[in-house]
C-alpha positions, 0 to 999 in steps of 0.5 A, a space after each residue: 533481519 535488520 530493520 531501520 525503524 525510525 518514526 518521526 511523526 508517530 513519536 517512535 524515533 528520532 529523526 535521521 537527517 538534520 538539517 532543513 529535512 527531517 525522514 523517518 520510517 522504515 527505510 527498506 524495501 517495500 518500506 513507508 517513509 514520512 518527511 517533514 520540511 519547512 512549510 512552502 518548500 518543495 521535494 522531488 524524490 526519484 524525480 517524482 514531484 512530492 505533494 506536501 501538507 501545509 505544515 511541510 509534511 509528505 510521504 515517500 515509498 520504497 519499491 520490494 525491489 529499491 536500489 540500495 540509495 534514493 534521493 530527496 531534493 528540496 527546494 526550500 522557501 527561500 531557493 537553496 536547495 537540499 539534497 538527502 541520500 537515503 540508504 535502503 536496506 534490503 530484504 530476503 523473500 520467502 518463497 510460497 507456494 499456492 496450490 488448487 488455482 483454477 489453472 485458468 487462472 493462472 494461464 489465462 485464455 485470450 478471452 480471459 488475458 483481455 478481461 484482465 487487462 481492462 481490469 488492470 486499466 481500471 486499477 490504473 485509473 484508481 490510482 491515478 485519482 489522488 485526493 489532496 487531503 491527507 487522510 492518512 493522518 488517522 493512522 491504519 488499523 489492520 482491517 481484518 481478524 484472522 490468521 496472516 496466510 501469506 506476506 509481502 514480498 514473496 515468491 510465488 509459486 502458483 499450480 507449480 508456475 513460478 509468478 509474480 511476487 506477492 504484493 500484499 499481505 493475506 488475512 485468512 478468515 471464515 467468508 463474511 468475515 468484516 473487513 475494515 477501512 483501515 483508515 480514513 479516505 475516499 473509495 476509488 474503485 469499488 467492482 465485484 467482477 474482477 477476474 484475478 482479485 474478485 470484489 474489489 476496493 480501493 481506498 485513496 488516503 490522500 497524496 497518492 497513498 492507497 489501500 487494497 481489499 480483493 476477493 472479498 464475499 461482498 461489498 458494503 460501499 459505493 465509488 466515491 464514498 467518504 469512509 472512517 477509519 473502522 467503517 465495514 467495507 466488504 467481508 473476507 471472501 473467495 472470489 477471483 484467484 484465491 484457493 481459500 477465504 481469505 483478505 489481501 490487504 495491499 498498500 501502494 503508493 502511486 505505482 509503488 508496492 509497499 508492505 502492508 506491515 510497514 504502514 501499520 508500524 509507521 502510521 499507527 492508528 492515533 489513540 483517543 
């Protein structure tokens, strides 16, 4: 499979737009873009306003199912405007299936579909809450030792019931396990009761940019908590709809899915 891994300001790669706009990253589906422009200038991308750091630095993400071309638009200091096309290059899922799901997991009762929803509500709220610091400059660290059990992107084929694909990646390991902070960042949701993913945290890393850990055994933190990179925020569990102790790791970026993958290649942890 063809990757365009192009890191600018991690030090991998040179940049690939000149001009007033540099982007790099892993242009693909499900993949993590980093930008830079002057200071003072202002970037939509998908019609969708971009904060930027005071040194003109921004991230972008790519929807598992992006079209082949995104547009970035920048409005620079003084009024001219740039326009970028980015050429997404596409991806082949593998297809999973997951047997031994309590079934009424998987075709959930009333009763159990209304949970769910307030659940969902309560993932909404968290994404919505954006810190305006940029956390992420810490770089990620895989927040988890064990074996990947299940990737980004997948097909899901539940009890035999093709479902959603799978938004993030599984880090199968014995239950009490750490998990990790995989970087910098204040928790916006922290609840052991949620019917699908179980003990759950969220983690905003700054300008929309989150990252998931769901049927955990535990968790070590409270909402609103102020957590570093490698801070344990929970151990590997069995809760919610999981047959087997395990860690889903997920990244989003506002209501876009990324690969997990793609963060800790672009954003590596910074060495001291």
């Amino acid at each position: 499979m063809r990757r365009a891994t192009l890191v600018l300001l991690f030090g991998l790669a040179t940049p690939v737009l000149a001009d007033d706009i540099d982007i790099s990253g892993r242009l693909e589906q499900g993949g993590l873009a980093v930008g830079r422009v002057p200071a003072g200038a202002s970037v939509r991308f998908n019609d969708r306003a971009i904060a930027t750091t005071d040194a003109g630095t921004f991230v972008i993400g790519f929807d598992r199912d992006a079209p082949a071309v995104s547009e970035v638009v920048v409005i620079l200091p003084d009024g001219k405007t740039q326009k970028k096309s980015l050429e997404i290059i596409p991806r082949h899922w593998q297809i999973e299936r997951v047997d031994g799901l309590p079934q009424k997991l998987v075709t959930p009762d009333p009763a159990t579909e209304a949970h769910i929803a307030q659940d969902n509500q309560l993932m909404v709220a968290a994404r919505e809450r954006t810190e305006p610091i940029p956390f992420y400059e810490s770089g990620f660290i895989r927040p988890a030792e064990g074996r990947i059990s299940g990737v980004f992107g997948s097909q899901r084929i539940l009890n035999g019931v093709p479902r959603r694909p799978h938004v993030g990646l599984d880090i199968a390991g014995p239950v009490g396990t750490p998990v990790s902070a995989s970087a910098d960042g204040i928790v916006s949701l922290a609840k052991a009761d949620m019917i699908l993913t179980g003990q759950t945290v969220v983690i905003e890393h700054g300008f929309g940019l989150d990252t998931v850990y769901i049927h955990m055994s535990e968790i070590r933190v409270k909402d609103g908590a102020h957590v570093k990179q490698g801070d344990v925020i929970g151990a590997i569990g069995q809760s919610g709809r999981a047959n087997g102790p395990h860690l889903h790791f997920g990244v989003m970026w506002f209501n876009t899915r990324l690969d997990p993958e793609t963060i800790l290649a672009v954003m590596p942890a910074k060495k001291n």
